[in-house]
C-alpha positions, 0 to 999 in steps of 0.5 A: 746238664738238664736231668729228666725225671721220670716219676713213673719209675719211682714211687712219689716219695722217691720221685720227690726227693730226686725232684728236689735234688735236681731243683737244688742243682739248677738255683745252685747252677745259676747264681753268680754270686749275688743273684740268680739269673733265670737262665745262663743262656738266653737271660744272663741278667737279673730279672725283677718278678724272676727273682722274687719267685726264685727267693720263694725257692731259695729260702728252703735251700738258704734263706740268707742266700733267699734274703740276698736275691731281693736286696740285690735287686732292689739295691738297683731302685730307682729314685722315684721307687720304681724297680727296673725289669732288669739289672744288668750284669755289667761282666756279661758282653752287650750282644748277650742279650736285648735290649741291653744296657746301650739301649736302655741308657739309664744311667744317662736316659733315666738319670732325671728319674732317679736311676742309679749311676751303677749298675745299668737297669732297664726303664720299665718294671715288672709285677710287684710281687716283691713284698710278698716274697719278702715275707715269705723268705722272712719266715722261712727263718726269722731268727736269722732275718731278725738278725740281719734286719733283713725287713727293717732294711727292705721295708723304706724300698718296698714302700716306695715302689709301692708308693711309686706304682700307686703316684706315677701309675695311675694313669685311669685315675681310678685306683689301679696301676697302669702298664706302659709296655707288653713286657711290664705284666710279665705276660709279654705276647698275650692276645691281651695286648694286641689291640693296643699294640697295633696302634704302636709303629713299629721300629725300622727294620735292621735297627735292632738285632733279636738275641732271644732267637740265638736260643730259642725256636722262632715259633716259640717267641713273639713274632718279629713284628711284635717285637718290633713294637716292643722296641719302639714303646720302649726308645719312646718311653727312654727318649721321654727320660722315663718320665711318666708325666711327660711320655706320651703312651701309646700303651696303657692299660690296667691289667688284672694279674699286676694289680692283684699282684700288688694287692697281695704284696701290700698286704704282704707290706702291712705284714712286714710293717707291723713285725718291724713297728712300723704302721701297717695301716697305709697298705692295708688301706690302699690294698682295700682300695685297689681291690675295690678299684679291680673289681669295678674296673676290671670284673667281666661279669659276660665272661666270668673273668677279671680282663684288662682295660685298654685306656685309649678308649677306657674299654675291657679287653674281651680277651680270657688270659691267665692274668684274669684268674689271678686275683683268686689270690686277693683277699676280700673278693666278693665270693659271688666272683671268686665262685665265678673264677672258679667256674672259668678255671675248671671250664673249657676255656681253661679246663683246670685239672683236665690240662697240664697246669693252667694255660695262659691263654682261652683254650678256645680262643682264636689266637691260641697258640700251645707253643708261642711264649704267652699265646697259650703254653702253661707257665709255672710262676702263674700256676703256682699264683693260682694254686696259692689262689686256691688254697686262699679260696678253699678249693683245696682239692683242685689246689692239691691236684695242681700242685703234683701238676706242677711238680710232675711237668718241671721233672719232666720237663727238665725244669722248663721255661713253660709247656704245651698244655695239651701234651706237656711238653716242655718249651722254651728254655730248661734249667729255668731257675723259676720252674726249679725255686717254685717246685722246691716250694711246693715240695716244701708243703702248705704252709699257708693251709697252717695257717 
């Protein structure tokens, strides 16, 4: 049973500790045992960056509980390093969800890439976040990961699929991993990609059947014709064996938030290589290029913004997303930039500290949308990226204020799937384990201002 909370009537002492009750309840209520789905209705398998932000969360409640979420997901890698979006839960029935694991076929499809016999996976990835959650989980208690091995055993997965996204990814050739679907970003139906995606035909219609809207409103998914599109890029990318030497995109783009993303987990990386013996050098070095390679390929200086490039015609997407601010979290970004992100943050296009947490989409643009998926509604996984973001930069008061945002819209809400900025209501799914696991870290405190 979801459980509203409602912090008027509690003092914030009080109010927090029911919120991390409640939190507790719902990452409890979603583990199968292994892994914890994002939610036992509409995302009954485990999903890549989902788990990553839910270990952040698990590691105050269990960090060994914290430890099994990331192996369990990488313990379906593929052979060439890449991490599936998805790692099918072979007990769940095949129309629970789709694309499901007849469609994707990557024991078989994927099989000359590298993808494991068992358990079936999808073909695309998500952000690479992983690393970062790694370390994260590592100190949470390093005497029991030390134990385990816990970094010594992920560390030869996580840099290959660093590794991986740096080889096969870099499909510019200037540095920056490139995305090959809407669904590989995590910001699945942002404006960002609908250029690009008109270029993509459409599946057939009747030749797949939606499970999404067995559980959720149509106005707050993707549209059918989007989805359609979706279906289409991926049997494509499953018909080419997945091979990114050989498929022909037509999608391609370099995107802001996933390649900052990947900045701060090769750091992350470094980190991890260094308390295990090993040469942090490697990531470093290609965290500095790949900072370099975001900041001349990806900075906007017109909109004061990082925005994506659409590789079919090397050109910037004049679209204002979510994923733009999140390079506020890369170290070593000139501060003329970071200054300049956050003056789009707190102006009208995502009025920072005025609306409920941060939308993902320009308040002010013409596809804005507060209900529909990425069109406009705030998430919490982005939110808590740029309050990390803020306090990276020194922003420390906005990052506070964010953070009680944060915590009071998940009781509120019911820790939903993400809400309407403007009135914070909550949209999507609730009991969503990524909105609890990232509150029980904010009410866990700074440690990052320790540092």
């Amino acid at each position: 049973m979801t459980v509203l909370l409602d912090p008027a009537q509690h003092g914030p002492g009080r109010h927090h500790r029911s919120l991390r009750a409640a939190a507790v309840r719902v990452l409890l209520g979603n583990w199968t045992g292994n892994a914890t789905v994002p939610s036992r209705s509409l995302y009954p398998h485990q999903w890549s960056w989902d788990s990553a932000f839910i270990a952040i969360g698990l590691r105050h409640l269990s960090p060994r509980r914290a430890q099994r979420e990331l192996e369990s997901l990488l313990s379906a890698q593929w052979a060439d390093g890449r991490v599936p979006h998805i790692v099918f839960n072979p007990a769940v029935p095949c129309g629970a969800y789709f694309p499901s694991p007849d469609f994707w076929r990557s024991s078989t499809a994927g099989r000359p890439a590298g993808a494991p016999s068992a358990p079936e996976t999808s073909g695309i990835v998500q952000p690479p976040v992983h690393a970062l959650a790694a370390w994260l989980v590592h100190r949470a208690d390093p005497a029991e990961s030390g134990r385990r091995r816990f970094l010594a055993r992920l560390h030869p997965g996580l840099d290959a699929w660093h590794r991986y996204l740096t080889a096969h990814r870099d499909l510019g050739g200037r540095g920056l991993a490139a995305i090959v679907h809407p669904w590989e970003p995590g910001l699945d139906n942002s404006p960002a990609w609908d250029t690009a995606l008109r270029r993509v035909p459409p599946a057939p219609a009747g030749s797949f059947r939606r499970a999404d809207l067995d559980h959720s409103a149509a106005s707050d998914r993707p549209t059918d014709l989007d989805y359609a599109r979706y279906v289409r890029l991926a049997a494509d990318y499953r018909d080419a064996g997945y091979d990114d030497a050989r498929a022909r995109f037509a999608f391609a783009v370099e995107d802001p938030g996933f390649n900052a993303l990947l900045i701060a987990s090769e750091y992350a990386l470094a980190d991890i290589a260094e308390a295990i013996g090993a040469d942090p050098a490697p990531a470093r070095a290609r965290a500095v290029r790949r900072t370099a390679a975001l900041t001349d390929r990806l900075w906007d200086e017109e909109r004061g913004i990082f925005t994506a490039r659409d590789l079919h015609d090397d050109r910037l997407v004049p679209v204002r997303g979510v994923g733009g601010l999140l390079p506020l979290m890369v170290p070593g970004l000139p501060r003329r930039i970071t200054d300049a992100l956050l003056r789009t943050a707190a102006g009208d296009h995502f009025r920072l500290g005025e609306v409920h947490m941060v939308p993902s989409y320009d308040l002010t643009g013409p596809e804005f949308d507060p209900s529909r998926y990425w069109r406009g509604p705030s998430w919490f996984n982005t939110a808590w990226l740029i309050h990390r973001g803020l306090l990276a930069c020194g922003a420390v008061d906005e990052a506070d204020r964010l953070r009680e945002g944060i915590l009071r819209d998940a009781g509120a809400t019911g820790f939903a799937e993400y809400v309407d900025p403007h009135n914070g209501a909550g949209r999507g799914i609730r009991d969503f384990s990524w909105t609890a696991g990232l509150a029980l870290d904010l009410l866990c405190g700074h440690p990052e201002r320790a540092r």
